[in-house]
Every structure is written in structure tokens, then in C-alpha cells.
C-alpha positions in Angstrom: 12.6 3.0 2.3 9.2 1.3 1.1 8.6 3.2 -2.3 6.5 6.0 0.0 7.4 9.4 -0.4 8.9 11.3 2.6 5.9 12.2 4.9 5.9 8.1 5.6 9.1 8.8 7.4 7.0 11.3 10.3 5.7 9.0 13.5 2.0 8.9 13.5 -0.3 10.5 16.9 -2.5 7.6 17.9 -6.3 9.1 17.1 -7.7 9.6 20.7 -11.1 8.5 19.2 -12.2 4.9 18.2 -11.9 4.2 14.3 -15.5 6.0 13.2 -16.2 3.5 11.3 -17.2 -0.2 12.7 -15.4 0.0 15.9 -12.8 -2.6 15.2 -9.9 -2.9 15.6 -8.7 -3.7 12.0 -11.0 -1.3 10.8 -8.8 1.6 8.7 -10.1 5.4 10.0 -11.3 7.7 7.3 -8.3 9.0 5.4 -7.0 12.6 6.7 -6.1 15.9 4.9 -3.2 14.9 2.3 -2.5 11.6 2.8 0.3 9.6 1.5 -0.6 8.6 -1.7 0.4 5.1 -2.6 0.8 3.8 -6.2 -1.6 0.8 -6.5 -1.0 -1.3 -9.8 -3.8 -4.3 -10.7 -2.6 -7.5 -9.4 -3.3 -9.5 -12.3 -2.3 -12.8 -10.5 0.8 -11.5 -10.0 1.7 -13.7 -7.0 1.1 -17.1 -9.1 3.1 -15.7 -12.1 6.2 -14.3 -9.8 6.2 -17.3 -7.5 4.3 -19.8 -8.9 1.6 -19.7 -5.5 -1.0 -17.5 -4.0 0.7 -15.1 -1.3 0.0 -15.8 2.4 -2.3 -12.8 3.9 -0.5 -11.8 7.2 -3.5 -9.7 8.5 -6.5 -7.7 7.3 -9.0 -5.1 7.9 -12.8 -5.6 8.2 -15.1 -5.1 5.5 -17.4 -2.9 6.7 -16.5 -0.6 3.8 -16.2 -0.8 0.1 -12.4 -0.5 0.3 -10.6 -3.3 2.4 -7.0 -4.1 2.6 -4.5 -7.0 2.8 -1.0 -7.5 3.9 0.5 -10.3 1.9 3.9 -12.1 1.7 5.0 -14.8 -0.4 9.1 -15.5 -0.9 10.6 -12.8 0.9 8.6 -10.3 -0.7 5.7 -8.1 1.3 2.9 -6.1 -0.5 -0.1 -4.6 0.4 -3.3 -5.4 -1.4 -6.0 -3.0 -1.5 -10.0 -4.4 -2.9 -12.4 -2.5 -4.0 -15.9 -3.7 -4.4 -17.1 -2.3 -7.8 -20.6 -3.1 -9.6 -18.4 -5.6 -11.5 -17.0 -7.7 -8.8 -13.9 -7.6 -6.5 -10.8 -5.2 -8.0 -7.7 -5.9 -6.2 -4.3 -3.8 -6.7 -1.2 -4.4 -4.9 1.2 -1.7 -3.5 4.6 -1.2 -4.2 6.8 -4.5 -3.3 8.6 -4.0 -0.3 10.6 -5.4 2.8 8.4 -6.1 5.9 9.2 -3.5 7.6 8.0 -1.3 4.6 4.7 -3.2 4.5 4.7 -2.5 8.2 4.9 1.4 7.9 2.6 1.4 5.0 0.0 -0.5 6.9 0.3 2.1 10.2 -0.4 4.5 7.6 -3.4 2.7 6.2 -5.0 2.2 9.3 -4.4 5.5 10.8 -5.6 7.2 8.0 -2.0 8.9 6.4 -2.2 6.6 3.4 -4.8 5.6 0.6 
């Protein structure tokens, strides 16, 4: 699959509620009891040094919250970026590279809450 371990694989209930947070739509809801935890590495310009180019970001979620997150593609390949804002700046990781369906599933489980 997408480098998530097998709970990804179970279909999501669509919260009744609206997200808690902002309201948006593209806002993530709070992360629930046992999530699917994903392994974030730094990005490190990663996209320039694999492809020579910054990656094309596909769609995003607000930032009402210290923790935001972007879908990103560049050559075929699809990642999820997740930023943190720290005292320091911006820290950006990137998830596990993946196919876009993968980076489809992992972003349902972002924005419902199964994945952080």
C-alpha cells in the first residue's frame, strides 16, 4: 500500500460534527484515540535534490493551528508534507513517498483525524 500500517486499510465514518477547530473545510479534526502513526523524515530540500524543482502542492489545510499539512507531487511521485511552526521558524517533514492514491488515503486520514 502507502508505507501505512494496516488500520489505513479500514474505511473512515464521516464525523457528524463540523471540524472543532476553524470550521473549514481543509481544516484537519483533532487527532482520535490511536491514530495511524505516520513516519515523517525532515525534508531537507529533498524535492530540488531528487528532481531538480520545488514539488507542486496539490491541496492544503488551513493554518489555524501550529501543525498544517501539504499534499505535494513532483515526477510521478506524491508525499505529504507536514509544518510545524516552532520558536525557530517553519519545520517541514515529508511522509513516506508514495503513489497518489496512497497520498490520497493518507490525507483522508489526516483530515479525519486517524493519522498524525
Amino acid at each position: 500500500m502507502s508505507g501505512l500500517d494496516a488500520a489505513s486499510d479500514r474505511l473512515l465514518p464521516v464525523p457528524a460534527q463540523r471540524w472543532p477547530r476553524c470550521g473549514e473545510p481543509h481544516c484537519p479534526a483533532p487527532a482520535r484515540p490511536k491514530p495511524v502513526t505516520v513516519t515523517w523524515e525532515l525534508e531537507a530540500d529533498w524535492w530540488r535534490r531528487r528532481f531538480g524543482k520545488a514539488a507542486r502542492v496539490l491541496r492544503h489545510t488551513c493554518l489555524c493551528q501550529p501543525v498544517s499539512y501539504e499534499e505535494l507531487t513532483c515526477g510521478g511521485v506524491y508525499r505529504i508534507r507536514r509544518i510545524i511552526a516552532a520558536n525557530t521558524g517553519l519545520l517541514h517533514y515529508l511522509s513516506p513517498q508514495t503513489t497518489q492514491r496512497g497520498a490520497d488515503e493518507l490525507w483522508d486520514l489526516i483530515i479525519h483525524g486517524a493519522a498524525i
